[in-house]
C-alpha positions in Angstrom: -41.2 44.0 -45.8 -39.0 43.1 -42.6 -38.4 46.8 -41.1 -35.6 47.4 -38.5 -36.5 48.6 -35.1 -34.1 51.5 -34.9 -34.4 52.7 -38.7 -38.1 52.7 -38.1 -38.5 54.5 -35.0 -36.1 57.5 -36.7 -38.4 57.3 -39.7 -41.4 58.2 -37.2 -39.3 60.5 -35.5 -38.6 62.5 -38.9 -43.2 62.2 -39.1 -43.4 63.5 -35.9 -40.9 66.3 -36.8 -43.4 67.4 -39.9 -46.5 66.9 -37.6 -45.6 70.1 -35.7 -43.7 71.9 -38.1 -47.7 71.5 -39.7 -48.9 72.5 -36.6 -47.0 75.5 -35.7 -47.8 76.6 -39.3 -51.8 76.0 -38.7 -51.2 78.0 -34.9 -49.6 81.1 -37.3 -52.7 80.7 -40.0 -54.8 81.0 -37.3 -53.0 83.8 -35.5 -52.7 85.6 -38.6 -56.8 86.0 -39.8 -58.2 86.1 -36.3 -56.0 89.4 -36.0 -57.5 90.3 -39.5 -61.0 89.0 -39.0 -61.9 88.9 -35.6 -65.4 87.6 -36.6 -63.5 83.9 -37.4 -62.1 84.1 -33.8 -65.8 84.3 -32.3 -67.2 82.0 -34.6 -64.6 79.0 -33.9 -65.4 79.6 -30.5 -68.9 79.4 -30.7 -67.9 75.7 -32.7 -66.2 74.6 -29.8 -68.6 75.6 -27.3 -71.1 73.2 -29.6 -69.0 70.5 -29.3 -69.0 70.5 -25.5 -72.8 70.8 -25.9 -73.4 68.0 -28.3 -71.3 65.4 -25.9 -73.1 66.7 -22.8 -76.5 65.7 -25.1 -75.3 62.6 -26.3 -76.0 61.5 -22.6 -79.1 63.6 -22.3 -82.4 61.9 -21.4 -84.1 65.2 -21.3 -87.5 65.2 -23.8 -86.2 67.9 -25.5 -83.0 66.6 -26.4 -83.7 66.0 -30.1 -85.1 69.4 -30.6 -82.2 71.0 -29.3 -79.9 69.0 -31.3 -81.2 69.6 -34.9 -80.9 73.4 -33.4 -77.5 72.7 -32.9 -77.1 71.3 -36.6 -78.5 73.8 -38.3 -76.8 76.6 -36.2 -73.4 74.9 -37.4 -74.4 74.8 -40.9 -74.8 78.2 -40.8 -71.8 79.1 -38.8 -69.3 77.2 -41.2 -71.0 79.1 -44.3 -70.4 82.4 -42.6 -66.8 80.9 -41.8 -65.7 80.2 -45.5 -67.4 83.9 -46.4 -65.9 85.4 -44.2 -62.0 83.8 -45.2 -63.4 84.2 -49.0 -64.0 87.5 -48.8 -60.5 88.3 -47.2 -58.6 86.1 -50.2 -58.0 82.9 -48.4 -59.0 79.9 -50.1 -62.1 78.2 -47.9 -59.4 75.4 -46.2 -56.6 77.6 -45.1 -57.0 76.8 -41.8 -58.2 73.6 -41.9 -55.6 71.0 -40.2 -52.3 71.1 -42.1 -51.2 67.4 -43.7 -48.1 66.8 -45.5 -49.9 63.1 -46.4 -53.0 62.6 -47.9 -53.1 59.3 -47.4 -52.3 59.0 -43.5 -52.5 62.4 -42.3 -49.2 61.7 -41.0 -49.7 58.9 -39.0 -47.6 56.9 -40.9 -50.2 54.1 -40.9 -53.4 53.4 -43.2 -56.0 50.7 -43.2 -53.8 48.6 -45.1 -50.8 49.1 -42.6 -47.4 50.7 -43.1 -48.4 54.1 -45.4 -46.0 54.9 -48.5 -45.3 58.4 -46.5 -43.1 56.2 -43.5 -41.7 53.7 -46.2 -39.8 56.8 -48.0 -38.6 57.9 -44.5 -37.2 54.7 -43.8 -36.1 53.5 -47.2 -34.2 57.3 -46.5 -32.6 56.4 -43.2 -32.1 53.1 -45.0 -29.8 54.3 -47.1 -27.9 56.2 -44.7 -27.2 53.4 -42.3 -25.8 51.2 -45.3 -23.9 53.7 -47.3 -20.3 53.7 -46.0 -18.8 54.8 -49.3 -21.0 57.8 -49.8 -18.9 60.2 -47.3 -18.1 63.4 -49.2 -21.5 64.5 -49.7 -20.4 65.8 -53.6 -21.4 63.5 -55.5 -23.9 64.5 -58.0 -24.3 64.4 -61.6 -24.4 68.0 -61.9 -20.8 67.8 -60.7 -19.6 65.1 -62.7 -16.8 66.8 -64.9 -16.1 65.7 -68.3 -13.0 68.1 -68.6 -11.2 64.9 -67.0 -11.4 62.8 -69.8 -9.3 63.2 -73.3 -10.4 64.7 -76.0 -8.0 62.9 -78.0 -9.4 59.7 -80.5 -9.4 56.2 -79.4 -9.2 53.5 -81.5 -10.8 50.8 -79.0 -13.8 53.5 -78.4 -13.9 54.6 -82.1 -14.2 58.2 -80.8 -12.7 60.3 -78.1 -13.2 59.1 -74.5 -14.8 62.5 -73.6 -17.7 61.9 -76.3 -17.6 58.8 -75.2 -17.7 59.3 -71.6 -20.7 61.9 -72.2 -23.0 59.0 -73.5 -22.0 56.8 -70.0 -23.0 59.6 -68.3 -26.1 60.4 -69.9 -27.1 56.7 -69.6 -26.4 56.6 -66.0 -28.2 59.6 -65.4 -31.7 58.3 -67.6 -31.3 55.3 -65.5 -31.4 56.6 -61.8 -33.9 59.5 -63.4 -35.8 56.4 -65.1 -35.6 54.1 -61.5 -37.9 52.2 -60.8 -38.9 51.4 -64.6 -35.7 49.9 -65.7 -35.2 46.6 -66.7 -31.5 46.3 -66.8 -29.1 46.0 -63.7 -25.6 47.4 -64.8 -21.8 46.1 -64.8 -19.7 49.2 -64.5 -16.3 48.0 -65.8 -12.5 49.8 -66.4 -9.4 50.4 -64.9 -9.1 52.2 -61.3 -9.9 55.8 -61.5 -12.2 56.6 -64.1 -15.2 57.9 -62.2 -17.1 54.0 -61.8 -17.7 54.9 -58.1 -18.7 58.0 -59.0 -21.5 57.7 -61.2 -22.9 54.6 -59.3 -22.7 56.8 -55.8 -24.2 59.6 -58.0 -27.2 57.1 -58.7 -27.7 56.0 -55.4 -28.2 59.7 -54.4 -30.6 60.4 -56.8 -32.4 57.3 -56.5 -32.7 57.3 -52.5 -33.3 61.1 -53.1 -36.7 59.4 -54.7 -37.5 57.4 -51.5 -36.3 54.3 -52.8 -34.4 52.0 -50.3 -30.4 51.8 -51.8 -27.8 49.7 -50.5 -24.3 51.2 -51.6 -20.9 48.9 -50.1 -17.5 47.9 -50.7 -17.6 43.9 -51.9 -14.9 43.6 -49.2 -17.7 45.2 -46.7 -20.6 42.6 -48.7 -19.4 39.4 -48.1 -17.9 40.0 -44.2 -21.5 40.8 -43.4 -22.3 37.9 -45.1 -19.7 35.9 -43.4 -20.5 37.3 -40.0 -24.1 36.6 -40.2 -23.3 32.7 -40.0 -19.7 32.6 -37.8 -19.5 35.7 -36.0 -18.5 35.0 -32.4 -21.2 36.7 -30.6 -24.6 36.5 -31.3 -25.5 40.0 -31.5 -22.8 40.2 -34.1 -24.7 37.8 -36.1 -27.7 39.3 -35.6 -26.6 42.5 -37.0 -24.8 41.4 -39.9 -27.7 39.4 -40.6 -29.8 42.7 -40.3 -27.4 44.1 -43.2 -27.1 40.5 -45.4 -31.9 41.1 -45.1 -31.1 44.3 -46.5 -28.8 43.7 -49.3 -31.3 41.3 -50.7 -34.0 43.5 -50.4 -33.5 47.2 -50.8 -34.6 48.4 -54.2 -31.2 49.1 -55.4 -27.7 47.2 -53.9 -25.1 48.4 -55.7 -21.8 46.5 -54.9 -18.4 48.4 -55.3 -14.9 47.0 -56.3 -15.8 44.3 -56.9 -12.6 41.7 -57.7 -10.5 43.8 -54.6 -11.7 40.8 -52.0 -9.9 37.6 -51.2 -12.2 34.9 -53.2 -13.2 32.0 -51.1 -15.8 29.2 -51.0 -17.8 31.7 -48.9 -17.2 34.4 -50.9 -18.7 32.3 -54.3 -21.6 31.4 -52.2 -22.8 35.0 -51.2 -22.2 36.8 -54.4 -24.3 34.0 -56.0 -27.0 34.2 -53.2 -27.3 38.0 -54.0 -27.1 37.8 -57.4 -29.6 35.2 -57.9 -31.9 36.3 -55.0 -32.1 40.0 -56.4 -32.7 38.5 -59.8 -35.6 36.5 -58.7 -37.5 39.3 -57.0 -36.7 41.3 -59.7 -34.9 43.8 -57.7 -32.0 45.7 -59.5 -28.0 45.8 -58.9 -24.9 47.6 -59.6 -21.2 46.0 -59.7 -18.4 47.9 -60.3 -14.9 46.4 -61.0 -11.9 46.2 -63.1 -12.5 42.8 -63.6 -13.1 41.7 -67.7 -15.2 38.7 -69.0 -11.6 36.8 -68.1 -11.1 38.0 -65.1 -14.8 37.1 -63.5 -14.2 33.7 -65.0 -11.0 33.3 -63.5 -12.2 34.5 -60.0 -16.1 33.0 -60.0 -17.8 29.6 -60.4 -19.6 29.1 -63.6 -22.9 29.9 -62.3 -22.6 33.2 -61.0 -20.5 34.4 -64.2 -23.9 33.0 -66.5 -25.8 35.3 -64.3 -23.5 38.0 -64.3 -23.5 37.4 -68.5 -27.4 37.1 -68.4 -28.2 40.1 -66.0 -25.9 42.8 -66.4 -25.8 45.0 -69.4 -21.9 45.9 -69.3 -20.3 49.6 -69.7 -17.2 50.3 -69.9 -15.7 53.5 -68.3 -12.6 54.9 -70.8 -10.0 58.0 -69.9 -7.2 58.2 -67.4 -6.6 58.0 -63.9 -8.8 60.7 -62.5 -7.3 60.6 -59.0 -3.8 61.4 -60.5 -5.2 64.1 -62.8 -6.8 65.8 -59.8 -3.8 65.6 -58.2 -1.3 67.2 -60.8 -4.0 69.6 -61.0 -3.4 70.9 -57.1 
């Protein structure tokens, strides 16, 4: 994975941040039983003073330097036994004030053998998703908050039930699938008229799923394809180089999801990036989200060929049903 500069270091800045919030909470452990057991005060000072020892004997050539030092190991032997008695006895578990570690792994280093630790990759698949979700700016949306009251109760022919009920079961679905992310197989056309909660329910998945550590790219298709336009013709080079960033990002967060789709002008360029991230997301078996009001028709009026057979082939469709929610809300007030 190709990590931005910026992103990254503010992923290690939010490490660093838990580092000593772990060490101010080890300083108030410690505070705390050496005013309770003053005995663990003079016996972690004894351990130091053996450390100081041992290093000043590492570069001993004195005869008895190996006599001294097998003292020295079984004196500490004896003095972490009387340690974890001594917290044992008081009801503290024998680690309670052994260096605090939100990461197994890592101990917060954000780095293993192996390289990059999972610990880091959440934090920046986080800030991630904050740099690239424009549309995500009330902060409300939530499935807990999603409100079924706004649909009708009445019967629908086309729905063969009432587009509440059926509403519910959209809901439900989209909720198993961000609860369900990574493990599902299926990347999701959200289709229907303006207003009936599509954005919604995809920004509501995008929260849950980033909530999860899992790198989410949520934009306008308008937004999409000028980044992807700008990466190859923008007039300055650090233009490019940014929308280029954002094009690398698209393609390989865990989760793009691609909003209004249809409400851009359609050009060569246009075809040409929504195929390239259809069809490169598809091929790394990474999953996406399009919302439009645009029908099988429509996309076949608007698209070349190919990326409609991918759109066809990929995308299990659901339609959204009900009114205008923005005009209901605003009758409402």
């Amino acid at each position: 994975m190709t990590y931005n500069a910026k992103l990254l270091a503010r992923a290690n800045a939010r490490l660093a941040e838990q580092r000593e919030k772990n060490k101010i909470e080890q300083s108030r452990r410690l505070s705390v039983a050496y005013r309770k057991i003053p005995a663990l005060q003079e016996i972690d000072d004894r351990l130091r003073s053996q450390m100081v020892e041992l290093a000043r004997l590492a570069f001993s050539k004195d005869e008895a330097r190996d006599r001294r030092l097998e003292a020295l190991k079984e004196e500490n032997l004896s003095l972490q036994m009387r340690r974890a008695e001594l917290l044992v006895e008081n009801g503290y578990p024998i680690t309670w004030l052994d260096e605090i570690f939100s990461c197994p792994l890592c101990h917060d280093s954000g780095r293993t053998d192996k390289g990059v630790c999972s610990c880091l990759d959440r934090l920046y698949n986080q800030e991630l998703t904050l740099s690239l979700s424009a549309l995500l700016k009330t902060g409300e949306e939530s499935f807990d908050r999603f409100d079924l009251s706004l649909y009708p109760e009445e019967y629908s022919d086309y729905f063969k039930c009432a587009p509440r009920e059926y509403m519910n079961k959209v809901y439900s679905y989209c909720r198993n699938y961000a609860e369900s992310f990574p493990a599902v197989r299926e990347d999701l056309l959200l289709q229907g008229d303006p207003g009936l909660g599509k954005t919604y329910l995809s920004a509501c998945i995008a929260r849950e799923v980033a909530g999860r550590g899992y790198s989410v790219c949520y934009d306008s298709a308008v937004s999409a394809f000028s980044a992807f336009e700008r990466s190859q013709f923008a007039r300055s080079p650090e233009d490019a180089e940014a929308a280029g960033e954002t094009v690398r990002r698209m393609l390989e967060c865990d989760l793009m999801i691609l909003d209004d789709l249809g409400t851009e002008v359609v050009t060569q360029m246009v075809n040409s990036a929504l195929y390239t991230l259809i069809n490169t997301r598809a091929n790394s078996k990474k999953r996406t989200i399009i919302s439009t009001t645009l029908f099988p028709d429509d996309l076949a009026a608007r698209y070349s060929p190919s990326i409609c057979s991918r759109i066809e082939g990929f995308f299990k469709p659901i339609r959204f049903a009900g009114n205008d929610i923005r005009i209901l809300l605003k009758n409402r007030k």
